[in-house]
C-alpha positions in Angstrom: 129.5 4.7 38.0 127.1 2.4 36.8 127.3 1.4 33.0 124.0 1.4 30.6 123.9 0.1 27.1 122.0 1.6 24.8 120.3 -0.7 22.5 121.1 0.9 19.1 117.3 0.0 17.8 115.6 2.4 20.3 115.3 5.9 19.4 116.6 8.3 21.7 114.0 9.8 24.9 112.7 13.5 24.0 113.1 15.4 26.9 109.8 16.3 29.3 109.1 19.7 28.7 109.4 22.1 31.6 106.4 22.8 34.2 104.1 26.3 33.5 104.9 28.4 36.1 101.8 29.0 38.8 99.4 31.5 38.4 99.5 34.0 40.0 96.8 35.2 42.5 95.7 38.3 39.8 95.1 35.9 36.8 92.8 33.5 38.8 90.2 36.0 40.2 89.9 37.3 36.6 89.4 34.0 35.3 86.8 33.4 38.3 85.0 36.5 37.5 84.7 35.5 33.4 82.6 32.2 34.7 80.6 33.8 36.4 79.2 36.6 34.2 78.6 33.9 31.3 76.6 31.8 34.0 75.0 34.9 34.7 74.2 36.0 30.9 72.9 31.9 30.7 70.7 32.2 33.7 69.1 35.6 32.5 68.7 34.6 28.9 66.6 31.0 29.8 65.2 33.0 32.4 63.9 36.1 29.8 62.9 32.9 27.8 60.4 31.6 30.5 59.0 34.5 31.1 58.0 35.6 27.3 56.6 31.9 27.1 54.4 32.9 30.3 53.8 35.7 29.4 52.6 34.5 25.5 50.6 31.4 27.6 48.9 33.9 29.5 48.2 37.0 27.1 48.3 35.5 23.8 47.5 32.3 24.3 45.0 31.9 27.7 41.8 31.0 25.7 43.5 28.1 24.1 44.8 27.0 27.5 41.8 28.0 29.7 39.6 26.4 27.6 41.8 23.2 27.4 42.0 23.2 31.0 38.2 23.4 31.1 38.2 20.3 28.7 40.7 18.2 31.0 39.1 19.4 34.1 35.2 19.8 33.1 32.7 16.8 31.0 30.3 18.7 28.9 26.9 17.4 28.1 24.9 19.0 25.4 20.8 18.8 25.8 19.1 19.1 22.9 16.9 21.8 21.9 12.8 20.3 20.9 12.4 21.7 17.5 9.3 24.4 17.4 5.8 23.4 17.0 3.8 23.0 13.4 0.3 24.1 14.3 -2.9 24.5 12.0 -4.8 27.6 11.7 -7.8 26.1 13.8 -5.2 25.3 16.6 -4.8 20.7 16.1 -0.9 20.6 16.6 0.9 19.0 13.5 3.9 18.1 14.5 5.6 18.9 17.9 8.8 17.2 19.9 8.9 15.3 23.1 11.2 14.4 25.6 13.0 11.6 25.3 16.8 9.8 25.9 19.6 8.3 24.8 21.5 5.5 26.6 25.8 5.5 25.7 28.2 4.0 27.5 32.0 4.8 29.1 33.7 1.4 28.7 37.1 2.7 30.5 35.1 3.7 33.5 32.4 0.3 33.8 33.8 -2.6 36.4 35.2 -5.5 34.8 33.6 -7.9 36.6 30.2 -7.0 36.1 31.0 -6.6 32.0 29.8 -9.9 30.9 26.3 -9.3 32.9 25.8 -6.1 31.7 26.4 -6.8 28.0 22.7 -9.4 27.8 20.7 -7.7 30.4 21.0 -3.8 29.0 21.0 -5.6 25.9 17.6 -7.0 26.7 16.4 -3.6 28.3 16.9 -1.9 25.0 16.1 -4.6 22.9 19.9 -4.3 21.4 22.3 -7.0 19.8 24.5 -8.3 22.9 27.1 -9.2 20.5 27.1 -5.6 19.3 27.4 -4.3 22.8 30.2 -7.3 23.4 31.8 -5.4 21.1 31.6 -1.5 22.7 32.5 -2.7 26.1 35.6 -4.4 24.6 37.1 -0.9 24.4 38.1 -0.5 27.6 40.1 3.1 26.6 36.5 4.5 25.3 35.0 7.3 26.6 31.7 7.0 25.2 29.9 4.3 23.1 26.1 4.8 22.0 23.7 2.2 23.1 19.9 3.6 22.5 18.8 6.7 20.5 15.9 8.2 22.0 14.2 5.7 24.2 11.2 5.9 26.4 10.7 6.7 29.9 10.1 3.4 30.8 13.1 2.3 29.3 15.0 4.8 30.7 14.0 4.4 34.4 14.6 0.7 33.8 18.2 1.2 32.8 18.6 3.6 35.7 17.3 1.0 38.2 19.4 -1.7 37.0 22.6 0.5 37.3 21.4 1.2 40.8 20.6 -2.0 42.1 23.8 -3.7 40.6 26.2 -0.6 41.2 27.2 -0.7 37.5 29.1 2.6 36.8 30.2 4.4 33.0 26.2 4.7 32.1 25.3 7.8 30.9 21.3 8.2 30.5 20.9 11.8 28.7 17.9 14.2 28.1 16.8 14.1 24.2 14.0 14.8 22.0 12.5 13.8 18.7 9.9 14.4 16.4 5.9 13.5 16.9 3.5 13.2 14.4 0.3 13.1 16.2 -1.8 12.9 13.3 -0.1 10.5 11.3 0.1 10.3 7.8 -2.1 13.7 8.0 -0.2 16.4 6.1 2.7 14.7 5.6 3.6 15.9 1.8 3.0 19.5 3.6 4.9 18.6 6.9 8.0 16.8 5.9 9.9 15.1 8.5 13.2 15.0 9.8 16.3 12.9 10.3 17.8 10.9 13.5 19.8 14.2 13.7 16.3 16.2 14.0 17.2 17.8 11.1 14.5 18.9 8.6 14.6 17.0 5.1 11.3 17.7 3.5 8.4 19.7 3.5 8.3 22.5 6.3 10.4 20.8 8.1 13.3 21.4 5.6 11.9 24.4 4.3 11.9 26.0 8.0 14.8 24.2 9.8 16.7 27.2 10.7 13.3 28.6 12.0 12.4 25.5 14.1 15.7 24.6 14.8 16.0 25.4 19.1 19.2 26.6 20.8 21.1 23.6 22.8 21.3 23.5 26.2 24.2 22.1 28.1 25.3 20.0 31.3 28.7 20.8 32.7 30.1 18.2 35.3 33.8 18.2 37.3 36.2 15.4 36.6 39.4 14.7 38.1 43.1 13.9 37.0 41.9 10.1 35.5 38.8 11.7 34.3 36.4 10.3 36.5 33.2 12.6 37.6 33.5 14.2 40.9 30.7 12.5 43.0 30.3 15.5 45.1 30.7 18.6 42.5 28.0 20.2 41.5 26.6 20.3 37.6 26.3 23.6 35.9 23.1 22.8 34.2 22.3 25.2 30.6 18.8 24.8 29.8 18.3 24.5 26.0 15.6 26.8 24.3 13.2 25.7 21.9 12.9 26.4 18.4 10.3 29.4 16.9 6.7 27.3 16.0 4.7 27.5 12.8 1.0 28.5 12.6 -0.1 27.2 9.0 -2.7 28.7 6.9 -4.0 24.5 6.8 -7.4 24.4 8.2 -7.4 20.7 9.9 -11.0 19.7 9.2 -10.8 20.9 5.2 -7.6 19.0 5.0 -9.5 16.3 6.6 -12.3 16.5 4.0 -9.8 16.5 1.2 -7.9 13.8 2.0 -10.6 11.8 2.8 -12.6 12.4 -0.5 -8.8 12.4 -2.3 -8.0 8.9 -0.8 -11.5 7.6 -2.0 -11.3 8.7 -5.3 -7.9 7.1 -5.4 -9.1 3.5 -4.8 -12.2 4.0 -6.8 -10.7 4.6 -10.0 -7.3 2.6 -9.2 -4.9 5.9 -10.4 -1.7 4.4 -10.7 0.7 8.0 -10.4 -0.6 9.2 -7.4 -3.8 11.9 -6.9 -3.5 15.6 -6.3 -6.3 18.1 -4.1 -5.4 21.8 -3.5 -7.6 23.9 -1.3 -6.9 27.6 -1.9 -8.6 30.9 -0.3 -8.8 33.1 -3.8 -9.0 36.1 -2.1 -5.3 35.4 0.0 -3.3 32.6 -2.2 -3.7 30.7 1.6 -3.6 27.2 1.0 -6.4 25.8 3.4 -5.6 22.1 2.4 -2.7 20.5 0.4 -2.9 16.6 -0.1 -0.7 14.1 -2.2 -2.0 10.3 -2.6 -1.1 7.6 -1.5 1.8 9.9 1.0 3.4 7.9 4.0 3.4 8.6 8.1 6.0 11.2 9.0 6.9 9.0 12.3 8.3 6.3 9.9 8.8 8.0 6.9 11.2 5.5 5.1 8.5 2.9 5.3 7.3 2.2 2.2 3.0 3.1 3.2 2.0 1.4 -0.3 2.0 -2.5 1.1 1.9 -3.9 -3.1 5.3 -1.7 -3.5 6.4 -2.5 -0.3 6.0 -6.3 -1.2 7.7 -5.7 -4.6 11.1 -4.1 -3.4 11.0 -6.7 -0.5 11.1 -9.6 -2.8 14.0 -7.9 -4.7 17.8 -8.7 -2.9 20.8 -6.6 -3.1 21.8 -3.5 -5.1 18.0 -3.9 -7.3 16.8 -4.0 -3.9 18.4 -0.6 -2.2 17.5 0.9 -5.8 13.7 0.7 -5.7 13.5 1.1 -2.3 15.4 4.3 -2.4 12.9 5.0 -5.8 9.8 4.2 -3.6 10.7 6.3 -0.9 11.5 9.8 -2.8 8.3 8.9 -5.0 6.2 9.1 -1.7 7.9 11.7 -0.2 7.7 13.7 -3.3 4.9 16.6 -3.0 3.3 16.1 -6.9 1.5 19.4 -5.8 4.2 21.7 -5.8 7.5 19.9 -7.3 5.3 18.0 -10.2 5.2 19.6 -14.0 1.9 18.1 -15.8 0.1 19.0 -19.1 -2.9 21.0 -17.6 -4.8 19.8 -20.7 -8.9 21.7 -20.7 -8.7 23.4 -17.7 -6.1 25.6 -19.2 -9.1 26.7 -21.9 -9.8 29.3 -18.7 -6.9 31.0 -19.2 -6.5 31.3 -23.2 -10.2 32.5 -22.7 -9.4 35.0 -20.1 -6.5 36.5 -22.4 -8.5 36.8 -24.8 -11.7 38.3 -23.4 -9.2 40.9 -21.8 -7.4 42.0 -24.6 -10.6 42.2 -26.6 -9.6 39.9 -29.2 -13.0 38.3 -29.0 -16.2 38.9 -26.7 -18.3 36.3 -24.9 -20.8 35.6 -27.9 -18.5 35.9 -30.6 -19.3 32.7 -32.3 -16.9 30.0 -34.0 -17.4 26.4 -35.8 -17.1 23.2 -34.8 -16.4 20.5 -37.3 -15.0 16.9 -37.8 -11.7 18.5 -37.9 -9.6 21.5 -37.2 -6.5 21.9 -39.8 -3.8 24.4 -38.9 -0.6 23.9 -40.7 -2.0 20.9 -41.9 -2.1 19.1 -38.7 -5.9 18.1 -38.2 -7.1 18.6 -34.3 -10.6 17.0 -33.4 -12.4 17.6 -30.2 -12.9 14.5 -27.7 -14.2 11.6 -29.1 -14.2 13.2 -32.6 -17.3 15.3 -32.0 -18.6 18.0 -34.0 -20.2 20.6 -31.5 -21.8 22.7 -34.5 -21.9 26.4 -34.1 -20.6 28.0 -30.5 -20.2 31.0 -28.2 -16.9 31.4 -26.6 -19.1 30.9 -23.4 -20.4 27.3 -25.0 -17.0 26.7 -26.4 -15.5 26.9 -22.5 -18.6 25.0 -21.2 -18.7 22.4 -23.9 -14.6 22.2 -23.8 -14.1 22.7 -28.0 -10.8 22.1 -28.2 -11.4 23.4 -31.9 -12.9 26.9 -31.0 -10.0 27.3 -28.2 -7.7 27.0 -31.0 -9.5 29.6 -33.0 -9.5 32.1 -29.9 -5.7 30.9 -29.6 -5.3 32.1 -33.7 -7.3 35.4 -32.7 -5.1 36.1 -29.5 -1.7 35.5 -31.4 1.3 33.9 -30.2 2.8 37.1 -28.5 -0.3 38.3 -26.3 -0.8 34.5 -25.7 2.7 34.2 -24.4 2.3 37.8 -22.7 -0.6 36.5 -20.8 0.6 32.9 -19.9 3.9 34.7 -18.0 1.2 37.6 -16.5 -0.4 34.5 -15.0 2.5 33.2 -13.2 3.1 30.4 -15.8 7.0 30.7 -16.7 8.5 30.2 -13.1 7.9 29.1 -9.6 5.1 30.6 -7.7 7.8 31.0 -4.6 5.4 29.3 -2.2 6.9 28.8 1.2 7.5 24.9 0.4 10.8 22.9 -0.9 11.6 21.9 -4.2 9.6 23.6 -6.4 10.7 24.1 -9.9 12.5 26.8 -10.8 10.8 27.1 -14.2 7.6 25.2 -16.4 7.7 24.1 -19.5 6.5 26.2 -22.5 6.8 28.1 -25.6 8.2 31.3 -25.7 6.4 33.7 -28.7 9.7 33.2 -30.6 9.5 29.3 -30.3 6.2 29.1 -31.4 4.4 28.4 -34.5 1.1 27.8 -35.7 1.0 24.1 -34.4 2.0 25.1 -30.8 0.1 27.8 -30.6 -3.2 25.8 -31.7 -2.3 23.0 -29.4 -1.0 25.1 -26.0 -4.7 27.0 -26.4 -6.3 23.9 -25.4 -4.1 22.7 -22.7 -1.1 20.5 -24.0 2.4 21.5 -25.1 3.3 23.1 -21.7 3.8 21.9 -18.7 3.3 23.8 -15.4 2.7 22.5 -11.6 -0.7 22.3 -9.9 0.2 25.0 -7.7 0.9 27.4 -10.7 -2.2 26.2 -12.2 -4.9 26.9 -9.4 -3.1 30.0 -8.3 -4.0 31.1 -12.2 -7.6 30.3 -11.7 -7.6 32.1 -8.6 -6.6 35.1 -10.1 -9.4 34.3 -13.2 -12.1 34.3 -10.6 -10.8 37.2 -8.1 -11.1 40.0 -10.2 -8.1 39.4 -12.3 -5.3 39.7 -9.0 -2.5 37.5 -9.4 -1.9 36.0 -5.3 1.3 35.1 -3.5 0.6 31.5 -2.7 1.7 30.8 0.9 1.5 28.0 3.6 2.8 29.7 6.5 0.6 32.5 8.8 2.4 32.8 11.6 6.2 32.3 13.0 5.7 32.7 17.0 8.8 32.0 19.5 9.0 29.9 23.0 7.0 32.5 24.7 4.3 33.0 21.8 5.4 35.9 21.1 4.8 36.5 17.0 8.4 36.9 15.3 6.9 37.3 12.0 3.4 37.2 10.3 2.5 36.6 6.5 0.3 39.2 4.8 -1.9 38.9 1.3 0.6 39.9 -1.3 -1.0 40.6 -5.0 1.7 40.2 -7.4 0.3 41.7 -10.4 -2.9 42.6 -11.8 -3.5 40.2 -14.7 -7.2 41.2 -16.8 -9.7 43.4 -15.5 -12.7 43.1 -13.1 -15.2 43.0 -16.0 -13.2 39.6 -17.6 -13.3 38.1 -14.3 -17.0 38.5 -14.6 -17.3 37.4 -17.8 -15.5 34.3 -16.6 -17.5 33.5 -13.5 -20.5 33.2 -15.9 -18.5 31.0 -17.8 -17.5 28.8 -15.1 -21.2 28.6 -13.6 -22.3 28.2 -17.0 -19.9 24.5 -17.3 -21.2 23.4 -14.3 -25.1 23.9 -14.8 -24.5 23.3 -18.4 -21.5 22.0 -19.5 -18.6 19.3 -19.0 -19.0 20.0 -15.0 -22.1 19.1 -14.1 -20.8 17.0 -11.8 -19.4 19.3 -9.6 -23.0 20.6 -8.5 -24.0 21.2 -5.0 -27.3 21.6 -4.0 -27.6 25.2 -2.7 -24.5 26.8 -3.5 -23.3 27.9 -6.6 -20.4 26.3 -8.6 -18.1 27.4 -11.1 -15.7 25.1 -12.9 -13.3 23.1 -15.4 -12.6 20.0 -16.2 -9.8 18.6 -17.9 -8.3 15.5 -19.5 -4.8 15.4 -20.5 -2.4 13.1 -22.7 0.8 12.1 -20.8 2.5 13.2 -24.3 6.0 12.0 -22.4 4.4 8.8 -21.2 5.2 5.0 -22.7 1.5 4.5 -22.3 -0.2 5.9 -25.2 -3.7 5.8 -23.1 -2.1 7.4 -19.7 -4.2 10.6 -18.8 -4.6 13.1 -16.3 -8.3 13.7 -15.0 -8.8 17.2 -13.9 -11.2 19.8 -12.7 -11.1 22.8 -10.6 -14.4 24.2 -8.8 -14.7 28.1 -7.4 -17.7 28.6 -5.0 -19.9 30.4 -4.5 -19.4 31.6 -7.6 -21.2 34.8 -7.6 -18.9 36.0 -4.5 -15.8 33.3 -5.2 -14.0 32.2 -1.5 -12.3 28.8 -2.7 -10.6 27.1 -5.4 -10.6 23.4 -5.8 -8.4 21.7 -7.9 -7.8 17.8 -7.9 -5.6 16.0 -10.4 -6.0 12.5 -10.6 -3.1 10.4 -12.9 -3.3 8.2 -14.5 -7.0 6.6 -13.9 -8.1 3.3 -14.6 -11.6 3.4 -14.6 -14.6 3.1 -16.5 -13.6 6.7 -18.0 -10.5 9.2 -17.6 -12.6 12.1 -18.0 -11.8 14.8 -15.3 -15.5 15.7 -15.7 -16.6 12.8 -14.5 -13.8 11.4 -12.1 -12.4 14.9 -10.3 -15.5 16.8 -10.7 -17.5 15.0 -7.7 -14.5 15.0 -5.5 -14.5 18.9 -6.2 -18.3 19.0 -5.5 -17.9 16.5 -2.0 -15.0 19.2 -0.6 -16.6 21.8 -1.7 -19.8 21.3 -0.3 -18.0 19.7 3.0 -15.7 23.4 3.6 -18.8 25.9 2.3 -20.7 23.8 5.4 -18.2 23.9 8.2 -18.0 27.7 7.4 -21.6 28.2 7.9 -22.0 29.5 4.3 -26.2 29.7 3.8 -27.5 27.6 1.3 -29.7 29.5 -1.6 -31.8 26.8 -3.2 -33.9 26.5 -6.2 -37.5 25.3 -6.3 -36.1 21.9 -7.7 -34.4 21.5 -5.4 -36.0 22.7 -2.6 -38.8 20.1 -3.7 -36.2 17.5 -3.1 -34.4 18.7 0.4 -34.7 17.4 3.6 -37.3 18.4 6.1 -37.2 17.0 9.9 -39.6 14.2 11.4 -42.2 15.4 13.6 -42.8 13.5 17.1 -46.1 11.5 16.6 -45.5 8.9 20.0 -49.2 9.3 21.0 -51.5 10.8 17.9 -54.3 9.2 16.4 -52.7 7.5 13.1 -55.2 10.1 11.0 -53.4 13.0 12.8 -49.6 11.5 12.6 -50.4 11.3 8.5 -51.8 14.5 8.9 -48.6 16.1 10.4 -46.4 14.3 7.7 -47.8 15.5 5.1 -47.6 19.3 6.3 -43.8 18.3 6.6 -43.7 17.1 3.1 -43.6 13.4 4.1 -45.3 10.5 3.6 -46.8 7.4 6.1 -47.3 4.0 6.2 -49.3 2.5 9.2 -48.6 -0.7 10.4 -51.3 -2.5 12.6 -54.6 -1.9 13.9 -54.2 0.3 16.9 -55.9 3.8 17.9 -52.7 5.0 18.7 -48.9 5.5 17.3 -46.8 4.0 20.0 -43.5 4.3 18.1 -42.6 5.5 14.4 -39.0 5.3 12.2 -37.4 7.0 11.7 -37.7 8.3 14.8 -38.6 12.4 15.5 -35.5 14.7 15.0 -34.4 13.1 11.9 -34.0 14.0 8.7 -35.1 13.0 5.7 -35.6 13.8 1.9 -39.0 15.3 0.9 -41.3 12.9 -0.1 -39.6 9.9 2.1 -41.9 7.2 4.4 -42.4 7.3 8.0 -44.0 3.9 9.5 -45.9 4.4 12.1 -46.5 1.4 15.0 -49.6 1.2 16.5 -49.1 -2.0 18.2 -46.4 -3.6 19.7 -45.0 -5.4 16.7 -41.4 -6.7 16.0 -40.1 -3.5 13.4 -40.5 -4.5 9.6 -37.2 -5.2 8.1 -36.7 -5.1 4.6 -33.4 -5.9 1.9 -31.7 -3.3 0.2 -31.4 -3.5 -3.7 -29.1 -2.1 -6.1 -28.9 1.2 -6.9 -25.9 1.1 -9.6 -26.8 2.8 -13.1 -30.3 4.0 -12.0 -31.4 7.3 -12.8 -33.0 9.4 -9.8 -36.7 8.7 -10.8 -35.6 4.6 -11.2 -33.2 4.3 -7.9 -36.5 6.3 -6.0 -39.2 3.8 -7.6 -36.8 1.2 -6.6 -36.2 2.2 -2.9 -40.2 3.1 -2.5 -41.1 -0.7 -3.5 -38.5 -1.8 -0.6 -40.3 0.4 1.8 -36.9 2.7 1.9 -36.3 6.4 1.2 -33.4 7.9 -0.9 -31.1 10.5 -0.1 -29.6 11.8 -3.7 -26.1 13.6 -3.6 -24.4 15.2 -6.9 -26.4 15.7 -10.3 -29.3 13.2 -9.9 -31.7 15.5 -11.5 -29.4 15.9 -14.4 -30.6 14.2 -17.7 -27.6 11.2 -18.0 -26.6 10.9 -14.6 -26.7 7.5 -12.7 -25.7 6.1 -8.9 -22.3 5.7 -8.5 -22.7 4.5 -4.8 -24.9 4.2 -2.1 -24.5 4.1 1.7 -26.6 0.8 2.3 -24.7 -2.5 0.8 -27.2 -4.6 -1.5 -28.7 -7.0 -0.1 -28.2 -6.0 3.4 -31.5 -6.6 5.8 -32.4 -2.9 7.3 -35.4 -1.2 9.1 -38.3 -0.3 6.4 -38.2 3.5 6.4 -34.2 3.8 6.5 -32.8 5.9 4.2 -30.2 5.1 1.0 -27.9 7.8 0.2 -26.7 7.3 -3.5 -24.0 9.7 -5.5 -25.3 10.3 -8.7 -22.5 10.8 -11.8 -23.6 12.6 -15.4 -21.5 10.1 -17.8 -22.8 12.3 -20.1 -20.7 15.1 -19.7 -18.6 15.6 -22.7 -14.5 14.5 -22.2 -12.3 17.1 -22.7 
């Protein structure tokens, strides 16, 4: 037996434990059947999983998924909408939308090769930075990059043929619109204008955005997997639907006569602050003509209009620079009409005299005193220029502007009817006329704020502050019989089809005085204009009622700065218009309303009453001085041809030796003053030509004596028959060589009238 030493360092060996016995055939198939219902109890629980998630993706959820199925599978386009139209009452269109498009890019999906081309010569299409398209194309991952907003036709059509003839894919050319001014700078403190968006932000535009504002239209077109467009799937075209339009209560050709008589007077008398002109209907609150001067052109509107401003932020660099430019552009954009607060200064003498009338504080004769000085808590007020009018009605004190009678009346009234009656006129707040940005209240004393001082000064026009809108909306309702309007702008809201959506009616909002004080006040108002401070407002056949006014810039730096105001109602005796034109801050030979704003009342005035066919009533002065027409004389004996003249109220100069008039000028048809020249040809002589002189500071009788030794006629427009007045203009330049027998039309201007 063999023999095996154990090394006494190694531990003993543990014995191997014993086998398990085998299982047995009853244990395994329990085992087997165990496995298999917890695979089965895994397979029904992931698969009771799966189908809640279905069934929450298709119940719950299937909008979000449809719709981002749509997004993966569809490319939507969106067409704009064209805002609504802006039309005036006698049907010129204001402001309307036209079609045109926008250029963009998809970098991922433009071949590389034909990158580097692409970038200068749609860069030279669209008259573009090359380097900034450099740039775009770079992104090859980016589905869109815009290259042109709102381009032409032309240019359109020319990036769609280039595409075509090079094969240059991922240019999108899409339908847009924008917003046309066809008028210009017409209207535009009314209008507004709207941003690259087409969004309104002034005027009507902002005022009615929602209105104008159209329903988009859309273009939807099938992409596949790499969201390329399907070449042959069809596009589900949406067409867009355009906004509701605008009729305005603006008559075109009276807005046309404003601004053109506004813009005048503007450069005449250099008015540094911008000018004013309101056109109301008395009998509505319709404004027939709303102007602000110098405004801009709606199609640009952040170009500064003004060249000498736009020359002085130019020259400025930097943060100065984006300062005043942003200062130039509100100030123009900015509708002095409506947003503007002003010291109404004498032509608010209508209204302490209407409250008082009314509440029979005083009557129209009651009489007051005039002196070298007013003293009311011993603050001295003078009248203008110190004068002492003597003794005077409350109809004189109006006409003459006293601002020491108006006080007296203001003493008589007493501070709480005063303040009653200034907030029964519409004074304290907005009017709520359908226009932006109009304050929400003036600028006043209440009857618990006011003392003696304020009182006496607020009764002639200073101390308060209201808007010009407030203002001529109060004469209105002086001159009406005593209703208080709802100012408005907007007649008519019509949608795409012209059907009318909504329509503005007359709206009274309170009565203010009586029918009899309006009477009394239409006398008054005639009585200015005939007599008074607003003689320059006349027109020849109609009659005029108004107020001037010239108010200290109390808040100014400029001690001297003024407002010169008037506001004319004609006709008179049966009122239809108000006229009200603010000019501020004058530099002229004056900065009396009377004689700066009066005439441009008088020229609109007369312009509108014409172009509504109102018949002219004329006195016997005047009808001495009106035109009569020149009879056809081609043919009579010269003794016959003077013969006719004279019947006609005209005068004639034969020239030459003939038997017969071969040819006279004027010619037949025309015109002309009473009194004026016909020469009359009676041989075939070259016509006489003659050199016009100077008209400036004549009276009437010297400008006609002037024109008669030239062998030339005068036309006369405004006051020339009023003791004081002188031309102002004339429509032949002096020294210009004219026709003998041509007629000079000169403006004549009462310097005269008193300042208020």
């Amino acid at each position: 037996m063999p023999f095996f030493h154990r090394n006494p360092a190694c531990p003993p060996r543990r014995p191997r434990p014993a086998a398990p016995p085998p299982a047995t055939a009853g244990q395994s198939a329990a085992m087997r059947l165990r496995v298999r219902i917890l695979a089965g109890a895994m397979a029904l629980t992931v698969a009771g999983v799966l189908v809640a998630r279905l069934a929450w993706l298709q119940l719950a959820d299937s909008t979000f998924y449809a719709a981002r199925a749509a997004r993966q599978q569809m490319r939507s386009a969106t067409v704009p909408a064209p805002r609504g139209d802006i039309w005036s009452s006698d049907g010129t269109l204001l402001a309307g939308s036209v079609t045109c498009w926008t250029i963009r890019a998809v970098p991922r999906e433009m071949q590389e090769e034909l990158l580097d081309a692409a970038t200068a010569d749609l860069a030279e299409i669209l008259n573009e930075d090359a380097e900034s398209f450099a740039k775009k194309f770079a992104d090859r991952k980016s589905n869109d990059a815009l290259l042109a907003r709102r381009v032409d036709r032309e240019t359109a059509d020319a990036v769609r043929a280039y595409c075509e003839s090079t094969g240059l894919s991922g240019i999108r050319i899409q339908q847009d619109t924008k917003r046309l001014y066809p008028e210009g700078d017409f209207a535009a403190s009314i209008l507004g204008f709207t941003n690259v968006d087409g969004d309104g932000l002034a005027g009507l535009e902002l005022k009615y955005n929602e209105t104008l504002t159209g329903i988009a239209g859309s273009v939807l077109t099938a992409r596949n997997a790499w969201g390329y467009d399907l070449e042959q799937a069809e596009s589900i075209y949406q067409a867009p639907v355009q906004g509701n339009s605008l009729t305005l209560t603006i008559d075109a050709n009276i807005q046309h006569y404003l601004e053109q008589h506004l813009t005048y007077a503007v450069q005449e008398h250099n008015v540094s602050a911008r000018a004013v002109g309101i056109v109301m209907d008395v009998n509505t609150g319709a404004i027939l003509a709303m102007a602000t001067k110098p405004d801009y052109d709606p199609n640009q509107p952040r170009l500064i209009a003004d060249e000498t401003i736009r020359a002085a932020v130019d020259a400025l660099t930097g943060e100065e620079r984006a300062a005043a430019l942003q200062l130039a552009q509100q100030t123009q954009w900015r509708n002095k009409a409506v947003s503007d607060l002003y010291e109404p200064g004498s032509v608010f003498k209508l209204i302490t005299a209407s409250a008082a009338l009314d509440c029979g504080a005083v009557q129209p004769l009651t009489q007051f005193t005039c002196g070298k000085s007013y003293k009311v808590s011993g603050v001295a007020f003078h009248c203008a220029n110190n004068k002492a009018h003597g003794l005077l009605t409350v109809q004189q004190a109006v006409a003459q502007s006293c601002n020491q009678s108006l006080i007296q009346i203001g003493q008589l009234l007493g501070k709480e009817r005063f303040y009653q009656y200034f907030e029964a006129f519409g004074l304290t707040g907005a009017t709520g006329i359908d226009l932006p940005a109009e304050p929400a209240r003036s600028e006043y004393y209440t009857a618990e704020r006011m003392g003696p001082v304020e009182l006496a000064s607020c009764s002639f026009g200073q101390s308060s502050k209201i808007t010009p809108i407030q203002m001529i909306t109060a004469v209105a309702a002086v001159v009406n019989g005593g209703r208080l309007m709802q100012p408005y702008v907007v007649a008519k809201v019509t949608d795409a089809t012209g059907n009318t959506v909504s329509e503005t009616q007359p709206q009274v909002r309170r009565q203010v005085i009586t029918e009899e004080t309006s009477a009394a006040m239409r006398e008054i108002l005639e009585l200015t204009v005939l007599e008074g401070g607003g003689k320059n407002a006349y027109v020849a056949g109609y009659r005029v009622g108004g107020k001037s006014g010239t108010s200290q810039k109390l808040d100014s730096e400029d001690e001297k700065a003024r407002i010169a105001s008037f506001v004319g109602v004609a006709p008179i005796d049966d009122p239809q218009i108000a006229v009200l034109i603010c000019l501020d801050e004058p530099h002229s030979f004056t900065t009396a309303g009377g004689s700066l704003s009066a005439p441009v009342v008088a020229q609109v005035i007369e312009d509108t009453l014409s172009y509504w066919g109102v018949p002219r009533v004329y006195t016997q002065e005047e009808l001495d001085a009106m035109q009569t027409t020149v009879p056809s004389l081609a043919g009579s004996a010269p003794d016959k041809a003077l013969e006719r003249l004279a019947n006609n109220g005209l005068t004639g100069k034969v020239v030459g030796e003939g038997e017969t008039v071969l040819r006279q000028y004027p010619e037949a048809g025309q015109t002309l003053p009473r009194g004026s020249t016909v020469l009359l040809y009676t041989t075939d002589a070259q016509p006489l030509s003659v050199t016009v002189p100077s008209l400036a500071g004549q009276s009437y009788d010297q400008a006609v004596a002037a024109l008669r030794a030239a062998g030339l006629n005068l036309c006369a427009e405004g006051p020339a028959w009023s003791q004081g007045a002188v031309a102002v203009s004339q429509s032949l330049t002096e020294g210009q060589s004219v026709p003998m027998g041509s007629v000079v039309t000169a403006r004549f201007c009462d310097y005269s009238a008193v300042d208020d």
